[in-house]
N, CA, C and O atoms as a GROMACS GRO file, in nm:
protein
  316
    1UNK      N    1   2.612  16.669  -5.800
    1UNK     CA    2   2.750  16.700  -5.787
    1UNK      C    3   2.814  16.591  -5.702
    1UNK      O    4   2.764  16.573  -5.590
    2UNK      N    5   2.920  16.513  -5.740
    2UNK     CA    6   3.009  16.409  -5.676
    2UNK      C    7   3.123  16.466  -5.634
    2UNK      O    8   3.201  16.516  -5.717
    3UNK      N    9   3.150  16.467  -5.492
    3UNK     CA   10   3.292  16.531  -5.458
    3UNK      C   11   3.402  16.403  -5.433
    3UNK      O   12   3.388  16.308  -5.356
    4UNK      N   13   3.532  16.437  -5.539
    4UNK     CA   14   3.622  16.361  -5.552
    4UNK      C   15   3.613  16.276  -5.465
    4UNK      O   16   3.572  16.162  -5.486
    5UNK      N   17   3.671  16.345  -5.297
    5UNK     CA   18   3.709  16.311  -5.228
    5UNK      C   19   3.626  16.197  -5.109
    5UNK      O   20   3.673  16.141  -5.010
    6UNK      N   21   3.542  16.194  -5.145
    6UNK     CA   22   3.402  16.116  -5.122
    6UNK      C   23   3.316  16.011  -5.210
    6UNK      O   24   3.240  16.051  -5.298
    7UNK      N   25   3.336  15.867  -5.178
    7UNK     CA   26   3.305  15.764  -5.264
    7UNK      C   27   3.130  15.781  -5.262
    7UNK      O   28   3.048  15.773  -5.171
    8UNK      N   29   3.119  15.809  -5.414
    8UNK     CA   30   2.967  15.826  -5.418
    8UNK      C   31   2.878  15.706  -5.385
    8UNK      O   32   2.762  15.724  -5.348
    9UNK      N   33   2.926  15.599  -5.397
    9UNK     CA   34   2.805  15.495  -5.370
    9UNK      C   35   2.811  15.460  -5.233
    9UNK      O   36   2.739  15.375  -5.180
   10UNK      N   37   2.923  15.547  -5.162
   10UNK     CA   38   2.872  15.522  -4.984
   10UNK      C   39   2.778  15.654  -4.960
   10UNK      O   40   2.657  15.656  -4.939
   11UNK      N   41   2.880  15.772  -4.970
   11UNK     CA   42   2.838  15.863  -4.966
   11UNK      C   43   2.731  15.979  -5.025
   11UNK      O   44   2.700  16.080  -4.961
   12UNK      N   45   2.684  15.949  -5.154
   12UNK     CA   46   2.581  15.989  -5.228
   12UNK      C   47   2.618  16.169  -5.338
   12UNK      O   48   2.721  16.236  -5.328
   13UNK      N   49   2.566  16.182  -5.377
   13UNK     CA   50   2.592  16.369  -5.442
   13UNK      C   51   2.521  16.459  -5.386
   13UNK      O   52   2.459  16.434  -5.282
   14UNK      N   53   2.516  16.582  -5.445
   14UNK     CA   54   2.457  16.693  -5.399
   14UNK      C   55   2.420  16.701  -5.517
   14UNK      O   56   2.463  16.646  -5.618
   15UNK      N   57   2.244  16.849  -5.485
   15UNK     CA   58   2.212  16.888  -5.575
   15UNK      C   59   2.216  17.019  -5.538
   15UNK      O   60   2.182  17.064  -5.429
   16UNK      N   61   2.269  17.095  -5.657
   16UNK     CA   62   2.226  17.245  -5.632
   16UNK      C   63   2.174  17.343  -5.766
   16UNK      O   64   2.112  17.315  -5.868
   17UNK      N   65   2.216  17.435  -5.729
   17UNK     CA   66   2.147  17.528  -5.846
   17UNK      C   67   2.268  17.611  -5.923
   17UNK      O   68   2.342  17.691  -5.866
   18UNK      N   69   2.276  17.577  -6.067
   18UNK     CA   70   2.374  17.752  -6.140
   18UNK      C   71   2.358  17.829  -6.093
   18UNK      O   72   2.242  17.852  -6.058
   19UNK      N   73   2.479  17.935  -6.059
   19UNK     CA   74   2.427  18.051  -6.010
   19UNK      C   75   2.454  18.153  -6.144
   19UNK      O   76   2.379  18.235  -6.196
   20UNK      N   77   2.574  18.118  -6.172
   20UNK     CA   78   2.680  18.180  -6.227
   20UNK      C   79   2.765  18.097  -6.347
   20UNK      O   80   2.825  17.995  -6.313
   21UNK      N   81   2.769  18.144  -6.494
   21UNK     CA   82   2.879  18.100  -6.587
   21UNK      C   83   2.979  18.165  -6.626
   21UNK      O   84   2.928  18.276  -6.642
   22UNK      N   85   3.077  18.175  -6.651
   22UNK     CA   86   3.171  18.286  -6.666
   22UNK      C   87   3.110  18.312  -6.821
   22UNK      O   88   3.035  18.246  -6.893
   23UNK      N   89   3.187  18.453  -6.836
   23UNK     CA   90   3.111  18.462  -6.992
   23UNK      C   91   3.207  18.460  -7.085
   23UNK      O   92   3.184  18.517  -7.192
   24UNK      N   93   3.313  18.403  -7.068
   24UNK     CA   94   3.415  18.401  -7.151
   24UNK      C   95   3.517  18.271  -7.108
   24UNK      O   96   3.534  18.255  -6.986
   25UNK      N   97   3.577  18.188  -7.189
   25UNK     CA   98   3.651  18.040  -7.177
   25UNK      C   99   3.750  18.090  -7.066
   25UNK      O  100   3.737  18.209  -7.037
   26UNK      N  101   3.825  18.036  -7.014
   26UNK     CA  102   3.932  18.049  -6.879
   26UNK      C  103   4.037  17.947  -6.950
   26UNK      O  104   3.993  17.838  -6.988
   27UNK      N  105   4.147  17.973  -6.966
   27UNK     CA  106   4.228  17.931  -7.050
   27UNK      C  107   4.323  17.836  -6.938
   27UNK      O  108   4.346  17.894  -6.832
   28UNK      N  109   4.380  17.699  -6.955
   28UNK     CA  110   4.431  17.642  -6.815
   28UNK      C  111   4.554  17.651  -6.846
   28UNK      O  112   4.590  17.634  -6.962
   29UNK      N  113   4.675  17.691  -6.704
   29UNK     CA  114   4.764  17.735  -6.707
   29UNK      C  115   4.832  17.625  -6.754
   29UNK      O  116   4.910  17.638  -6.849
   30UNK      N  117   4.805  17.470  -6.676
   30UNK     CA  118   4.914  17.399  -6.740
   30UNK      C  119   4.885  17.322  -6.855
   30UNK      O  120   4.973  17.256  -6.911
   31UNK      N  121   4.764  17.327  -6.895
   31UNK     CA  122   4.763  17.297  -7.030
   31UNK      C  123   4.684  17.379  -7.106
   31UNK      O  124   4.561  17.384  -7.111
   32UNK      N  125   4.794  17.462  -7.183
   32UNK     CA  126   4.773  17.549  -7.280
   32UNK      C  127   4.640  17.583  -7.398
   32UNK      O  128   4.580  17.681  -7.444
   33UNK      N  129   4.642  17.442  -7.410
   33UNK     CA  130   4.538  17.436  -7.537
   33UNK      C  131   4.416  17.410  -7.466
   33UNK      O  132   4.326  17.475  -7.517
   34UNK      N  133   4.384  17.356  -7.389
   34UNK     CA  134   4.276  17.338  -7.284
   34UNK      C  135   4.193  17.464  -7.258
   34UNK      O  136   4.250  17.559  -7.205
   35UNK      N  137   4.050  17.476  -7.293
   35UNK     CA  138   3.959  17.591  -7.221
   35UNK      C  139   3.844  17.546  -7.123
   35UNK      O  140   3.810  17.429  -7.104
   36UNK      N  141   3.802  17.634  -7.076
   36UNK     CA  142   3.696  17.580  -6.996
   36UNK      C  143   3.610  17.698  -6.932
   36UNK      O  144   3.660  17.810  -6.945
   37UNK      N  145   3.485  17.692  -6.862
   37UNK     CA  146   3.406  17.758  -6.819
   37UNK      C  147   3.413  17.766  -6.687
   37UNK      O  148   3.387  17.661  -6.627
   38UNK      N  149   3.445  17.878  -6.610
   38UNK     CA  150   3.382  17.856  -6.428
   38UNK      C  151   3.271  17.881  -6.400
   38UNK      O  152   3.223  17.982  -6.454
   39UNK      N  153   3.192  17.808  -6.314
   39UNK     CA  154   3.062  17.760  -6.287
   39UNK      C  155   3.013  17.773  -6.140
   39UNK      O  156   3.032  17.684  -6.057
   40UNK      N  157   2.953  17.882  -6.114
   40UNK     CA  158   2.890  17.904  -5.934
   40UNK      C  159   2.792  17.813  -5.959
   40UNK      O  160   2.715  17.817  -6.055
   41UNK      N  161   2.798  17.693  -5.833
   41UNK     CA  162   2.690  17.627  -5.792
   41UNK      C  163   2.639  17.645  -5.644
   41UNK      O  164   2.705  17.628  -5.542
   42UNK      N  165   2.536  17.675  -5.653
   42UNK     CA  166   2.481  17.696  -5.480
   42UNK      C  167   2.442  17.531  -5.458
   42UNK      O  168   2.348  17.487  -5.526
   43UNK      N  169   2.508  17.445  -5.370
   43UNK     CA  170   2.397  17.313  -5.331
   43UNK      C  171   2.336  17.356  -5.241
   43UNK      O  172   2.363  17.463  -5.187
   44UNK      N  173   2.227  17.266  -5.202
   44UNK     CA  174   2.124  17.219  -5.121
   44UNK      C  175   2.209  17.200  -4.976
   44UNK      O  176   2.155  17.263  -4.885
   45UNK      N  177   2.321  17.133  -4.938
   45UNK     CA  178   2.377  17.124  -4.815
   45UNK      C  179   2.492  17.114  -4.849
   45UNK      O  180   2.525  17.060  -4.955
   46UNK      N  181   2.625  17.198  -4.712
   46UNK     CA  182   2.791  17.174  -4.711
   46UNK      C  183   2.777  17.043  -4.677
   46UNK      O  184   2.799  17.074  -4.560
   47UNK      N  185   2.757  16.900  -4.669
   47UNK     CA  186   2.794  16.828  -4.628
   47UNK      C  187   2.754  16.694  -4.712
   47UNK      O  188   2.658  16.712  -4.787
   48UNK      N  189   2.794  16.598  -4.712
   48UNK     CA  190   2.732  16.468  -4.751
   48UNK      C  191   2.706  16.394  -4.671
   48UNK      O  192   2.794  16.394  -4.586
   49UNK      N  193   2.571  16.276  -4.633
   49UNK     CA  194   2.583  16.247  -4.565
   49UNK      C  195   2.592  16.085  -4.573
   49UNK      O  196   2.515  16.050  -4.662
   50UNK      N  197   2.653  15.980  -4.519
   50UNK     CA  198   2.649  15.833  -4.525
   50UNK      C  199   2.512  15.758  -4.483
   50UNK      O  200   2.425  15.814  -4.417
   51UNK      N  201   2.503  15.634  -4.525
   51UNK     CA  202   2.368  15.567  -4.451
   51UNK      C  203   2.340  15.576  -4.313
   51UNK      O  204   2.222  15.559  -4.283
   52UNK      N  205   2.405  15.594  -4.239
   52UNK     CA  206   2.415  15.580  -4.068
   52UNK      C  207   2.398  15.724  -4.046
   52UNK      O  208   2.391  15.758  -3.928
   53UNK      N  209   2.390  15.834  -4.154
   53UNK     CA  210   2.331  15.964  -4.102
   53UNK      C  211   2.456  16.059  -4.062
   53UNK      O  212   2.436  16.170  -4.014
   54UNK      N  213   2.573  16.015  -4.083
   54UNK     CA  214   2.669  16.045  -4.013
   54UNK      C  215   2.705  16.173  -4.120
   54UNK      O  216   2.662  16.157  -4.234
   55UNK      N  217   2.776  16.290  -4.094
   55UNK     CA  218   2.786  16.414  -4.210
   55UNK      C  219   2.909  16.447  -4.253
   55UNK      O  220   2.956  16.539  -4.186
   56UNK      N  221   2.973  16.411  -4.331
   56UNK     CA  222   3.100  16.523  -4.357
   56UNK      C  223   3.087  16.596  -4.480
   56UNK      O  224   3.042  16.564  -4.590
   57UNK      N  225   3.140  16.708  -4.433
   57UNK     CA  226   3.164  16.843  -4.471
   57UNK      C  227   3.222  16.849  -4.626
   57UNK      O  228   3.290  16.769  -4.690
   58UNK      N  229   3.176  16.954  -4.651
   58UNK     CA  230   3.240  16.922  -4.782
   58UNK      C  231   3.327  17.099  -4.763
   58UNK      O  232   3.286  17.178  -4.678
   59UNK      N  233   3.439  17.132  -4.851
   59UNK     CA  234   3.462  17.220  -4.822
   59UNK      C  235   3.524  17.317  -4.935
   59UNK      O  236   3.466  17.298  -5.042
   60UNK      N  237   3.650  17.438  -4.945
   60UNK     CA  238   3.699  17.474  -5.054
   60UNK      C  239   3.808  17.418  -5.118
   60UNK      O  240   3.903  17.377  -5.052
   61UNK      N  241   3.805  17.411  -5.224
   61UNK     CA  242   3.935  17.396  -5.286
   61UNK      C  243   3.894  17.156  -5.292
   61UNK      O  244   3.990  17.082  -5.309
   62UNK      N  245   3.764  17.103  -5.278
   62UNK     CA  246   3.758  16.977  -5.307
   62UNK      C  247   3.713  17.005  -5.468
   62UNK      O  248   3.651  17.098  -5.519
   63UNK      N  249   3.767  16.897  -5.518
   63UNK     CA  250   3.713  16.894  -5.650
   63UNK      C  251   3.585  16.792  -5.648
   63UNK      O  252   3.574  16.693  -5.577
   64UNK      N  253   3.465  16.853  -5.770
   64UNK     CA  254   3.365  16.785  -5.772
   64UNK      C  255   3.389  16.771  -5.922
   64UNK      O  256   3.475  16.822  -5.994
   65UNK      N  257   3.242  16.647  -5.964
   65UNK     CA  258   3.201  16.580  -6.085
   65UNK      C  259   3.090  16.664  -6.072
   65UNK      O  260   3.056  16.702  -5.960
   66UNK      N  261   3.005  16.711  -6.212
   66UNK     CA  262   2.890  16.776  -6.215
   66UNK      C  263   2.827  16.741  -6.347
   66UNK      O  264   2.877  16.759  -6.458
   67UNK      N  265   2.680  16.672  -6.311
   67UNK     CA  266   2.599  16.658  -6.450
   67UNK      C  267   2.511  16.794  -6.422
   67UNK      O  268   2.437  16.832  -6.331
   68UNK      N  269   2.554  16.848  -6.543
   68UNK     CA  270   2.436  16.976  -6.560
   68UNK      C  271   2.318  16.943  -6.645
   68UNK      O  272   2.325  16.907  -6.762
   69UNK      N  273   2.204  16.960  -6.572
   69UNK     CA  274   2.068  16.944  -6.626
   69UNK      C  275   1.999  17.029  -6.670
   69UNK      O  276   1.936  17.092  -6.586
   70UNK      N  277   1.980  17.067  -6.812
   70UNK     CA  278   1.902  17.220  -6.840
   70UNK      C  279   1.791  17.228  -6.817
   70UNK      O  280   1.761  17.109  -6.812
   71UNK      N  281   1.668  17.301  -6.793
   71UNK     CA  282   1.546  17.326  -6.801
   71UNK      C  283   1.524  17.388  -6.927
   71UNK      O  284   1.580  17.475  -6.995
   72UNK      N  285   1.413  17.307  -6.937
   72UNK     CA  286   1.319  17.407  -7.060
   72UNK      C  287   1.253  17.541  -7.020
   72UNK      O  288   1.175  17.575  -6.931
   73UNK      N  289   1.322  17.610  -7.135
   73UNK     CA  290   1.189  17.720  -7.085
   73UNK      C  291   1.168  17.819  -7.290
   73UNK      O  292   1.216  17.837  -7.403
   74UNK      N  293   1.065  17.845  -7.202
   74UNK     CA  294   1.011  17.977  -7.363
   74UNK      C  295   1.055  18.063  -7.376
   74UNK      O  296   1.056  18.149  -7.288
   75UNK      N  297   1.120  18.080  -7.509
   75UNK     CA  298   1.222  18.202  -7.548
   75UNK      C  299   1.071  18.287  -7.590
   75UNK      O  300   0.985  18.236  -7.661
   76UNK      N  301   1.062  18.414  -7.534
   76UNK     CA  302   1.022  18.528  -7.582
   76UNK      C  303   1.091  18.638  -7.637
   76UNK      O  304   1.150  18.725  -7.573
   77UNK      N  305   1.077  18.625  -7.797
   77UNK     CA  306   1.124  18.756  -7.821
   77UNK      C  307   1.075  18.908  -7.811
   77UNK      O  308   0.952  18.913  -7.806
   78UNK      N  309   1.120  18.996  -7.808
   78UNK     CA  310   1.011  19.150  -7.774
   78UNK      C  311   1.133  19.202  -7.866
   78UNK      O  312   1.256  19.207  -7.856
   79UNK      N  313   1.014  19.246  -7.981
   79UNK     CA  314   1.089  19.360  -8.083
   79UNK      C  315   1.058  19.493  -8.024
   79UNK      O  316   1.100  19.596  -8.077
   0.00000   0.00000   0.00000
């Protein structure tokens, strides 16, 4: 996860986990035709940190970039 507001090649991303997908599209107010999914991510840490170790916070309402990575797993069916 890349937060806007934070230049990733100083500052680096987060990783976290799906928690949550909405189960139905979320329709965007200002553009009409536009849908989309809301997405709970738990990361690994509130903060990013720079080379010098130094931390800032990350907080609500920043916008992030997110590559979602699926796992494999085995569909079992049970009749």
């Amino acid at each position: 996860m890349k937060i806007t507001a934070y230049d990733y090649a100083i500052y680096g991303a987060l990783n976290g986990v799906v928690e949550t997908i909405s189960p139905d599209t979320i329709q965007d107010e200002a553009k009409p035709d536009v849908y989309y999914y809301r997405v709970f991510i738990r990361t690994d840490h509130n903060y990013l940190e720079n080379k010098r170790g130094k931390r800032f916070l990350i907080g609500p309402g920043m916008i992030a970039t997110v590559i979602l990575k699926p796992e494999r797993r085995q569909l079992w069916i049970i009749w």
